[in-house]
C-alpha positions as CSV (number, residue, x, y, z in Angstrom):
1,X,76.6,-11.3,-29.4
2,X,75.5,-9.3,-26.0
3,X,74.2,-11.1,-23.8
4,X,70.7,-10.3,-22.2
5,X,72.0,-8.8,-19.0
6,X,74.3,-6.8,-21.3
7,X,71.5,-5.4,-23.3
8,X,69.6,-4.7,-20.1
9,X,72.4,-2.8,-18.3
10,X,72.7,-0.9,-22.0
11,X,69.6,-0.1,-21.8
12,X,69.5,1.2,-18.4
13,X,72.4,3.7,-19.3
14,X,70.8,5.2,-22.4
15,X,67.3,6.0,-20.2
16,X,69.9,7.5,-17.3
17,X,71.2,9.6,-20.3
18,X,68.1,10.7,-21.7
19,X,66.6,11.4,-18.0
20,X,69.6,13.4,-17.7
21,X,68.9,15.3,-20.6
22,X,65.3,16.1,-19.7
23,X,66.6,17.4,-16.0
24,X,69.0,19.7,-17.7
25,X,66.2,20.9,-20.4
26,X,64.0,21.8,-17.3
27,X,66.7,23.6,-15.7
28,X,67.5,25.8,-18.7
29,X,71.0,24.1,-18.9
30,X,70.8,24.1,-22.8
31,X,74.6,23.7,-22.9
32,X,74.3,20.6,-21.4
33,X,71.7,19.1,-23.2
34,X,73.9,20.2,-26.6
35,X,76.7,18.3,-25.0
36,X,74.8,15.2,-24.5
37,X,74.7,15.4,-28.8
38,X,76.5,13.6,-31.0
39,X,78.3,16.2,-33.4
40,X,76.5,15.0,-36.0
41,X,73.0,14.1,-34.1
42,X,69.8,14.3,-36.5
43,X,67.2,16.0,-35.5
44,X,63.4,16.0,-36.9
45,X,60.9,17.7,-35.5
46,X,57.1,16.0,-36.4
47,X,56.1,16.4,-39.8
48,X,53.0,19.4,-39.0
49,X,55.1,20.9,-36.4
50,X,55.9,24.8,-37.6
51,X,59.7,23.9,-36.4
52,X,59.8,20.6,-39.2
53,X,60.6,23.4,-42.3
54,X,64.1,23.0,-41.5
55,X,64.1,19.3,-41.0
56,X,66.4,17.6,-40.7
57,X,68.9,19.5,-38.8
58,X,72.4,18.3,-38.2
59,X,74.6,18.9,-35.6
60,X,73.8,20.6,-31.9
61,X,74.1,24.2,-33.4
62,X,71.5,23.2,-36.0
63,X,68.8,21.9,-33.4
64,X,69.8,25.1,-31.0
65,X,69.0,27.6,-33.6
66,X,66.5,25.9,-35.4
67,X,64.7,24.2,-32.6
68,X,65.4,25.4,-29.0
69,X,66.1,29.6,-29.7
70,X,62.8,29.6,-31.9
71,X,60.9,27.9,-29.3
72,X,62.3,29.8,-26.8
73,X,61.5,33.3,-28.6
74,X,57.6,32.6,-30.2
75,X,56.9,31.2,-26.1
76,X,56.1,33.3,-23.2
77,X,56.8,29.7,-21.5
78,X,57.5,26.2,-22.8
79,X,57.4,23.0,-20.3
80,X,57.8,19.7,-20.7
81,X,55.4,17.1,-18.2
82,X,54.8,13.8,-17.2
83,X,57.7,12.4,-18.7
84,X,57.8,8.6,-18.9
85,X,61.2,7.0,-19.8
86,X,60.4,3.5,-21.5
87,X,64.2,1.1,-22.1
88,X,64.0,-0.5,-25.2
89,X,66.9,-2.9,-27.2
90,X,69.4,-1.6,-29.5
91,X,70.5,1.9,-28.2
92,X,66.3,3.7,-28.5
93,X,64.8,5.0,-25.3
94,X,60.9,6.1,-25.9
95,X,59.5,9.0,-24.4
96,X,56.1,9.8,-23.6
97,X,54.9,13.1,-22.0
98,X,53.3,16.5,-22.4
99,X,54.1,19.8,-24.2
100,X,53.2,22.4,-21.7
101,X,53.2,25.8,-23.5
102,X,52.0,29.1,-24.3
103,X,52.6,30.9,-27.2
104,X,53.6,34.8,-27.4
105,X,49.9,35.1,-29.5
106,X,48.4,34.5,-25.9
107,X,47.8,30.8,-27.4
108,X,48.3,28.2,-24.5
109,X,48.3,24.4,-24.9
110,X,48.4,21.3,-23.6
111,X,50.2,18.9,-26.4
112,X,50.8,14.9,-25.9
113,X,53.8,14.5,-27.7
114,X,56.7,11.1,-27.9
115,X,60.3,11.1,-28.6
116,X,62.5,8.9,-30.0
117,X,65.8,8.8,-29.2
118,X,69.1,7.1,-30.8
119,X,72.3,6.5,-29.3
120,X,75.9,5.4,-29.2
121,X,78.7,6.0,-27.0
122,X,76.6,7.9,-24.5
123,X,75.7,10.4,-27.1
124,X,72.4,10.9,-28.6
125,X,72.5,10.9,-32.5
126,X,68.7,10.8,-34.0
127,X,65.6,12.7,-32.5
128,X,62.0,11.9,-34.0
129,X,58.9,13.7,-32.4
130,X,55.7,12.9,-33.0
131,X,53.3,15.4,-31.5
132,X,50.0,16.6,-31.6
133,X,50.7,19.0,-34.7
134,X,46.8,20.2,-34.7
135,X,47.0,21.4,-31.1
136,X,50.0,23.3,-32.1
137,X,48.5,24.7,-35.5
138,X,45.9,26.0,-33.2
139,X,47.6,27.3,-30.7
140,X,50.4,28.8,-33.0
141,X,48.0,30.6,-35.2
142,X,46.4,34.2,-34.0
């Protein structure tokens, strides 16, 4: 049984890892933030969200193709703000922040939005967003 120090210092990693993640997201380093996923990471995307039809997806190529190159083509720009990292027990980091976006309709938005993140080993292997899926309806439709 870990001690509490141990699940502290645990938990400490796994919000380093998922800050790390966010940097790299922000920098365009997509690479990266597919080599920071398990090979088998599952990923679901807010039930609402346009991007949920092909929940879930499975494996880094899955969530690239599916998630990240769609985004990246229907957006003129896409940002993630405010990010707050919050530790939790048994390998989950929360994250609260903001969807920043606008839409190639002309459509921009301004989305709160968590993530919930699994991991083990230093890899991340389950995604859950939840996100204000009416704001994106809105903005997603012409």
């Amino acid at each position: 049984m870990k001690t509490l120090e141990e699940k502290l210092k645990r938990a400490s990693e796994n919000r380093a890892i998922i800050d790390g993640l966010y940097k790299a997201f922000a920098e365009g380093d997509i690479p990266t933030v597919l080599g920071m996923m398990d090979s088998t990471i599952v990923w679901n995307e807010a039930e609402g969200n346009p991007y949920a039809d092909g929940n879930p997806y499975i494996g880094p190529d899955a969530v690239l193709n599916g998630v990240f190159g769609r985004i990246g083509a229907e957006h003129a720009y896409f940002n993630l703000k405010d990010i707050v990292l919050h530790e939790m027990f048994n390998d989950k980091v929360l994250a609260t922040l903001r969807y920043d976006g606008k839409h190639n309709n002309g459509n921009s938005y301004d989305a709160q939005v968590a993530h919930f993140w699994t991991l083990k080993d230093g890899k991340v292997i389950a995604f859950q967003q939840y996100v204000d899926t009416k704001k994106l309806h809105d903005a997603f439709s012409k």
